[in-house]
C-alpha positions in Angstrom: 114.9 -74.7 180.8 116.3 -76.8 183.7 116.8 -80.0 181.6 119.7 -78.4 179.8 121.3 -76.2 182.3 124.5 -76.7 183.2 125.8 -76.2 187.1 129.5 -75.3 188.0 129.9 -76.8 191.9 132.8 -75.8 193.4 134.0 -77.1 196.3 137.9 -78.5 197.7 136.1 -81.6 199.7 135.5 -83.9 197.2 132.3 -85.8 198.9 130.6 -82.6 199.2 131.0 -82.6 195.0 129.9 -85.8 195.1 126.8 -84.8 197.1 125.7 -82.0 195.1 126.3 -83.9 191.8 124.1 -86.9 193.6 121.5 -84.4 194.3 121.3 -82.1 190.9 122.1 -84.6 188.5 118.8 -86.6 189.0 117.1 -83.2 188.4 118.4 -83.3 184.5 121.5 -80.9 185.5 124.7 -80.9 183.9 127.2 -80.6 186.5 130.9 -79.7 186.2 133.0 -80.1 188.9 136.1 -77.8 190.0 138.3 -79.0 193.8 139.5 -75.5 194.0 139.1 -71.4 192.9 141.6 -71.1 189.9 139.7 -74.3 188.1 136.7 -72.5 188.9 137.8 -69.2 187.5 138.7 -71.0 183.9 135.6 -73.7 183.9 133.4 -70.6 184.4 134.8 -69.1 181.1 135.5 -72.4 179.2 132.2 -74.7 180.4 130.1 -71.6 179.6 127.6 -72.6 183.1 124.0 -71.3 183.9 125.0 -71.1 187.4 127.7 -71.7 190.0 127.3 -73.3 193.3 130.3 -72.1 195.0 132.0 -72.9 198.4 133.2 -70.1 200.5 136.0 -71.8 202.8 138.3 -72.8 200.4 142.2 -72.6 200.1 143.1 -69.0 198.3 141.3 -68.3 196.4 138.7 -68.6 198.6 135.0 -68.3 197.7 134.9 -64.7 198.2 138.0 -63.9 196.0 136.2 -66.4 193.3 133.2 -64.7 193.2 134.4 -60.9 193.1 136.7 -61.9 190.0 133.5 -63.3 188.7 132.2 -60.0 188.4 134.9 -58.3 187.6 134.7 -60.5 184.5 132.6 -59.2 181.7 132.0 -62.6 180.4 130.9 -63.8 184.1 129.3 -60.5 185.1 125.6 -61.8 185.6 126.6 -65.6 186.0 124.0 -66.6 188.9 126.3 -67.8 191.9 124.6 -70.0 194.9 127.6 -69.3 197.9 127.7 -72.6 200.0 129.1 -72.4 203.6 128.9 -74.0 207.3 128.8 -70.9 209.1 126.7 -68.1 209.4 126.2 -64.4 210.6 128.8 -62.3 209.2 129.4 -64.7 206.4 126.7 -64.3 204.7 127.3 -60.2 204.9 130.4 -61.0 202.8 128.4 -63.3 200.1 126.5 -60.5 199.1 128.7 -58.2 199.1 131.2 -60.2 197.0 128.3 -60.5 194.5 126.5 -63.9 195.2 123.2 -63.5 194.1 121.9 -65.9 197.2 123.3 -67.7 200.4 122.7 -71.3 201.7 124.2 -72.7 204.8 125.9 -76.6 205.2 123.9 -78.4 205.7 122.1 -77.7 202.8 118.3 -78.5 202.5 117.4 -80.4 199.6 114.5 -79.0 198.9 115.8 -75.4 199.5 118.3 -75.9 197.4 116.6 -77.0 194.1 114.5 -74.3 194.6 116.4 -71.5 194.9 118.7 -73.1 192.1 115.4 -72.8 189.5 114.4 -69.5 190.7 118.1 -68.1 189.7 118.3 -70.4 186.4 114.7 -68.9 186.0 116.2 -64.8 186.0 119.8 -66.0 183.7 117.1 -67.3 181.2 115.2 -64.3 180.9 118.4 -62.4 181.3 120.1 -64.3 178.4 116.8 -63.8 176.1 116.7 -59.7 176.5 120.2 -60.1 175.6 119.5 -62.3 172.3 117.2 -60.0 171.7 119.6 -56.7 172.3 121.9 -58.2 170.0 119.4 -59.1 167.2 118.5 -55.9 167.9 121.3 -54.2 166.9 121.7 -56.3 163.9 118.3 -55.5 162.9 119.3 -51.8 163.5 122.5 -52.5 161.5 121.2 -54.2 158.5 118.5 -51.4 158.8 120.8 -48.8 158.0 122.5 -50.5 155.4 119.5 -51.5 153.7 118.3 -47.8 153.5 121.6 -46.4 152.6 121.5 -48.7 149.6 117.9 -47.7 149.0 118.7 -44.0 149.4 121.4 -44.9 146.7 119.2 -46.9 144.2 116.3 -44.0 144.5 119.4 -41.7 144.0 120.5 -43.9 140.4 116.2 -43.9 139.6 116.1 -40.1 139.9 119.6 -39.7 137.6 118.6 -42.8 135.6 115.1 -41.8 135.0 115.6 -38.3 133.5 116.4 -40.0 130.1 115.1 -43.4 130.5 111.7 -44.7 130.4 110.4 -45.9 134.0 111.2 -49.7 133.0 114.4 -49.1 131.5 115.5 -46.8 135.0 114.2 -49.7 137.5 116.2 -52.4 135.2 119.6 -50.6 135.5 118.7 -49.5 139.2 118.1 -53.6 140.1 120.8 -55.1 138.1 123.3 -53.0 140.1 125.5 -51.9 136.8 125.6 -48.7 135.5 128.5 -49.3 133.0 126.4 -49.2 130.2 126.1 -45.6 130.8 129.5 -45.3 129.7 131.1 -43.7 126.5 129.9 -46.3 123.7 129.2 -47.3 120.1 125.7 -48.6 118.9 123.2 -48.5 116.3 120.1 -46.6 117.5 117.0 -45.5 115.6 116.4 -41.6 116.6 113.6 -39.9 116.6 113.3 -35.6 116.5 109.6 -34.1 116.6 108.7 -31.0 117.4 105.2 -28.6 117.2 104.7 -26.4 113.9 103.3 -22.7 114.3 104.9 -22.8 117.6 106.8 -19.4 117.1 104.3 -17.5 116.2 102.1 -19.1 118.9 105.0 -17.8 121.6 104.7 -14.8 120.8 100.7 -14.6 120.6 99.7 -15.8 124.4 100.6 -15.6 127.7 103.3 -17.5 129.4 100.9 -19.4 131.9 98.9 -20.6 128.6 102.5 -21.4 126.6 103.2 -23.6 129.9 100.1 -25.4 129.5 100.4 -26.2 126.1 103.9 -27.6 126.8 102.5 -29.5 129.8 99.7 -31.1 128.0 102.3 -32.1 124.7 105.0 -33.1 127.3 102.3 -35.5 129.1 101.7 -37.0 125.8 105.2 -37.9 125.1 105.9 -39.1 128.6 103.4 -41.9 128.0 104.9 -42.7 124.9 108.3 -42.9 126.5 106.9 -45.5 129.0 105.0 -47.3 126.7 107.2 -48.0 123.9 110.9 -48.4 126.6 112.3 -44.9 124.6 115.3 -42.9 125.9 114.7 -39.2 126.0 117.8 -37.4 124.5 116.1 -33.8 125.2 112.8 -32.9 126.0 113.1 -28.9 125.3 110.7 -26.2 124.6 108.0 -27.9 121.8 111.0 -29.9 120.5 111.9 -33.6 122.0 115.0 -36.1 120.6 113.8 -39.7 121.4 116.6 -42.6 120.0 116.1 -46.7 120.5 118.5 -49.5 121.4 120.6 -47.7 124.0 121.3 -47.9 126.8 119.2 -51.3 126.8 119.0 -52.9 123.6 115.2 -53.4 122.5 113.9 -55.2 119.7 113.2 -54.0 116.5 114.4 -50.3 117.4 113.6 -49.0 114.3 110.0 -50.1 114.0 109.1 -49.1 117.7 110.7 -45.6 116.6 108.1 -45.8 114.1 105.1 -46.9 115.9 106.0 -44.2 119.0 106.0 -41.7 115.6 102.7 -43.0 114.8 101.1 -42.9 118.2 102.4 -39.5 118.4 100.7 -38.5 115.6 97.1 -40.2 117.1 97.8 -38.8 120.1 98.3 -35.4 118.5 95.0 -36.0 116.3 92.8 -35.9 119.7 95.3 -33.0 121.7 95.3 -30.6 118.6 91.4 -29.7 118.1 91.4 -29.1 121.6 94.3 -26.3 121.2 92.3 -25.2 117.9 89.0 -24.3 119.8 91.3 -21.9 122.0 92.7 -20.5 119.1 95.9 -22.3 118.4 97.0 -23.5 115.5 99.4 -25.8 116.0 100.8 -29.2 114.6 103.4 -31.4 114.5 106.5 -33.1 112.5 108.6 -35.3 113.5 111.8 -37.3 111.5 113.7 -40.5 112.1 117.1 -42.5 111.1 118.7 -45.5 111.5 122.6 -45.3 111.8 125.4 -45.8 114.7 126.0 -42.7 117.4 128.5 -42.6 120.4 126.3 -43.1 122.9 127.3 -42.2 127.0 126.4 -39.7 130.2 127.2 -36.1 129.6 127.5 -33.6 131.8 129.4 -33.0 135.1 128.8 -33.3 138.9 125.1 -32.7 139.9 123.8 -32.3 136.5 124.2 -35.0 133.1 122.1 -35.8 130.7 122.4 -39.5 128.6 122.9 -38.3 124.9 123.8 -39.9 121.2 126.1 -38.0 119.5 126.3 -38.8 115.4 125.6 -38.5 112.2 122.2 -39.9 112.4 121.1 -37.7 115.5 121.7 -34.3 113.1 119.8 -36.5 110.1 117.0 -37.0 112.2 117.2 -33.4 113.4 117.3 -32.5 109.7 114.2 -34.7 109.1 111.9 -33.1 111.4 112.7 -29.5 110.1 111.6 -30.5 106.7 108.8 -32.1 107.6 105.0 -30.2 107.2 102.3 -30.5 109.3 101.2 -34.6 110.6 104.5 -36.0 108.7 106.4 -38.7 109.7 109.5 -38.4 107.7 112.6 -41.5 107.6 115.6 -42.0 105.7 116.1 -44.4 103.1 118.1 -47.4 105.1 115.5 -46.9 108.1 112.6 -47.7 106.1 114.7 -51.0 104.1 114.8 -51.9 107.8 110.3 -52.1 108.1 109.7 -51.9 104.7 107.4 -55.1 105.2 105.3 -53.2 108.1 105.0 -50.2 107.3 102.9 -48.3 104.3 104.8 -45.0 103.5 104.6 -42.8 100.5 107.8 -41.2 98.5 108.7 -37.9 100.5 111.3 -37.0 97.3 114.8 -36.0 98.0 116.2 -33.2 100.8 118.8 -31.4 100.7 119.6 -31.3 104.3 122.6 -28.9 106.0 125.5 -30.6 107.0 124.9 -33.4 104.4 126.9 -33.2 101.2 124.2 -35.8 99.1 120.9 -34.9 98.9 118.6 -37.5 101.2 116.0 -39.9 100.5 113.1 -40.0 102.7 109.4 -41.4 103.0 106.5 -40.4 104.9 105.0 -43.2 107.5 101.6 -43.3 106.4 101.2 -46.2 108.8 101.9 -49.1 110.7 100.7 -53.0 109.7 98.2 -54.0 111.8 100.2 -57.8 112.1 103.5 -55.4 113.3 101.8 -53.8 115.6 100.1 -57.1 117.3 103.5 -58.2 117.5 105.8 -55.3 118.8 102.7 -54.6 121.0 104.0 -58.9 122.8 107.7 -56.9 123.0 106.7 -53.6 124.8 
């Protein structure tokens, strides 16, 4: 500590400055010298000292005068000031109460001295480290507040983000810091429409707490499938759900992983529906897909959107999965020219679908190559 401190002696006798540099400096002090109060007043500010030995009978502005403007001085406040004098009594009354932290009378004990001079260096040093701390402190405090506004945000864009997206596409838009993909745009999606068959007969047959735990245990399974295969939920409503592929995020192979989720659906379906048929349910599902561009974009106003594509293949899709019977997996004609060398489907003849002029082509997914699903499974 003492090594680098630095010592402003003031005095207007220049061989008692050179005395008190002859005396400190062997010590490892830094001295810097000032013959009279106004120099002492700047070097105080400008030499940035640990401590001021300071002579009291100076020309004006005396020691006292020096020292009060000291600590009038925000800067210079605490600065440890040593007042050096010949006389006694009264004078050191007025030290103290000018603010000098301690009093030694000419002439000046060495030893006295250099111990009173570490003992105040001692009390700016821990003085000057609460400070550092206080003001890394309020740093800490500031960068603390920022950081959890901007988490507070971010878990603000997951909650938005993640009421269409699957979990990993919400955290990839929350971290890269852009939502502009959400905005009004063109892209080729596969989408995907299934709903449950018998389920309007099944309404009106049960209770409402058993109609909510149906749709709990059919919404659980999709959930999962939205995770596992990075889907974006158009709609989750009632026994019905709109899942589409490439957007926001563009994924590989979108049409085959619309595919595969439609076939794990289906599996998943296999194990959920004898469990419904042993409480007396008969239900099932169908589901269609399509292949074809949509304007894709947040809907919705302040407080409550929803991420939709809007096109002609969302209503094909739609169409699809109305026509399709119990277990079917129904897709158009230019999906399947998309997978055609991973998939095994059977002809589903031609529909004619509302809304649609020409009547559609469509196939049922019987399954999914094994090879396909090795390697989509690498992608997921």
């Amino acid at each position: 500590m003492s090594e680098a401190a630095r010592i402003l002696v003031v005095d207007d006798v220049p061989e008692n400055v050179r005395l008190l540099v002859a005396v400190l400096e062997p010590e490892g002090y830094v001295i810097v010298p000032a013959t009279d109060g106004h120099a002492a007043l700047e070097l105080a500010v400008t030499a940035k000292p640990d401590l001021v030995l300071l002579d009291v009978m100076m020309p004006p502005p005396d020691g006292y005068t020096v020292c009060r403007q000291l600590r009038e001085n925000e800067e210079t406040a605490v600065l440890p000031v040593i007042m050096l004098t010949a006389s006694e009594g009264s004078e050191k009354t007025k030290a103290i109460e000018a603010g000098a932290d301690d009093f030694i009378a000419k002439p000046f004990n060495r030893h006295e001295l250099l111990t009173r001079i570490r003992s105040l260096l001692r009390i700016k040093h821990y003085h000057d480290t609460i400070k550092a701390q206080a003001v890394e402190l309020l740093e800490l405090n500031r960068t603390l507040e920022e950081r959890v506004q901007t988490q507070l945000e971010e878990l603000e864009r997951l909650r938005r983000l993640r009421r269409f997206l699957s979990p990993q596409l919400a955290d990839a838009i929350v971290s890269s810091g852009d939502e502009s993909i959400l905005r009004s745009h063109r892209r080729q999606v596969a989408m995907l429409f299934a709903d449950l068959r018998g389920w309007t007969s099944f309404v009106d047959a049960v209770e409402p707490e058993e109609l909510m735990r149906v749709l709990g245990e059919f919404h659980d399974v999709i959930g999962e499938l939205v995770a596992r295969f990075d889907a974006t939920v158009g709609f989750i409503e009632g026994d019905g759900v709109q899942l589409f592929f490439n957007d926001p995020i563009e994924v590989p192979d979108p049409a085959l992983r619309a595919v595969r989720l439609g076939c794990a659906l289906r599996e998943e379906m296999a194990v959920l529906m004898p469990t419904w048929k042993k409480r007396g349910y008969d239900l099932d599902f169908g589901a269609g897909i399509a292949l074809g561009y949509a304007t894709c974009g947040e809907v919705g106003f302040e407080g409550r959107s929803d991420y939709a594509a809007i096109g002609a293949v969302t209503n094909l899709a739609s169409r699809l999965a109305d026509e399709a019977t119990g277990g079917q997996i129904l897709i158009t004609q230019r999906l399947y020219a998309e997978i055609e060398d991973d998939v095994e489907v059977e002809p589903a003849g031609e529909f004619t679908l509302k809304g649609f002029q020409r009547p559609v082509v469509a196939f049922d997914v019987l399954t999914v190559c094994e090879q396909a699903t090795e390697l989509a499974s690498a992608d997921v």
